[in-house]
C-alpha positions, 0 to 999 in steps of 0.5 A: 676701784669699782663706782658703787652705782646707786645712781647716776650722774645727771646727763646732759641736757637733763635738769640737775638734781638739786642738793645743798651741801655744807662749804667751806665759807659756813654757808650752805650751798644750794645748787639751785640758788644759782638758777637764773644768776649763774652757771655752776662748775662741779669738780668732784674730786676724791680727797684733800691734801692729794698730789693730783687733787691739790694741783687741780684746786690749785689750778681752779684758783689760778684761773678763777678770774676767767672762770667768773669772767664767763659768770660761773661759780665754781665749786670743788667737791669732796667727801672729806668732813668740813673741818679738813676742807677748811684746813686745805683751803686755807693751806694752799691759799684756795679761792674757790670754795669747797663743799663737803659731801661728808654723809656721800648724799650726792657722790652716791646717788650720782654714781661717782662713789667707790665701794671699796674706799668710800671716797669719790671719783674725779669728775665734771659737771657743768650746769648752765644757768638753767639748771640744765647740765652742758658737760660732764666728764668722769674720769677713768681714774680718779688719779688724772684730771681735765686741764682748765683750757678743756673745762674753759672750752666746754664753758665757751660753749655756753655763749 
């Protein structure tokens, strides 16, 4: 699988591109809206109802009390329409929310989307409270994933 390279992935230290994007609760999401209030987790990941997507989201709600507990909001984010992310949420009992980046005007722009099956790569974005992106991490293979001890550590770093 080749990343279709229309962009790229903001780096760290730079501030994050700002997007708004449809969620899983009805509400949209605006990156921005959490400038000031809180830092932003952005797992990417390729698509719903997947062995290695579903034990990451389901690993994200299992510690989402620790995630909150360091003042970040996280989100999973895919290319799947809405109305299958709902239906994801709802099956394995999500917590997070999920935003659905079904149009790819993030997953392109940010260098993550695979020309030759339109879904995204798995990869991390962690944004501070500035707007400032702290870690980033894109995976080899959108079939592995970061364990949350790892993200937990890079948010540690915060302070």
């Amino acid at each position: 699988m080749t990343a279709t390279v229309t962009g790229r992935l903001p780096q760290v230290g730079e501030q994050a591109t700002d997007f708004t994007l449809p969620s899983t609760s009805g509400e949209k999401v605006t990156l921005s809206q959490f400038r000031g209030k809180q830092h932003v987790l952005l797992a990417f990941f390729p698509m719903a109802f997947t062995s290695t997507c579903t034990a990451e989201l389901c690993a994200f709600s299992e510690d989402l009390g620790q995630f909150e507990g360091s003042d970040v909001a996280v989100f999973g984010v895919s290319v799947d329409a809405l109305p299958s992310l709902k239906a994801f949420k709802k099956q394995e009992q999500l917590k997070e929310e999920l935003l659905s980046d079904f149009k790819r005007e993030v997953v392109g722009p940010w260098g993550l989307l695979f020309a030759d099956t339109f879904f995204s790569n798995r990869a991390y974005v962690l944004i501070d409270k500035g707007g400032i992106v702290r870690w980033v991490h894109v995976e080899a293979t959108p079939g592995t994933r970061r364990e949350n001890a790892e993200v937990l550590a890079q948010i540690a770093k915060l302070g």
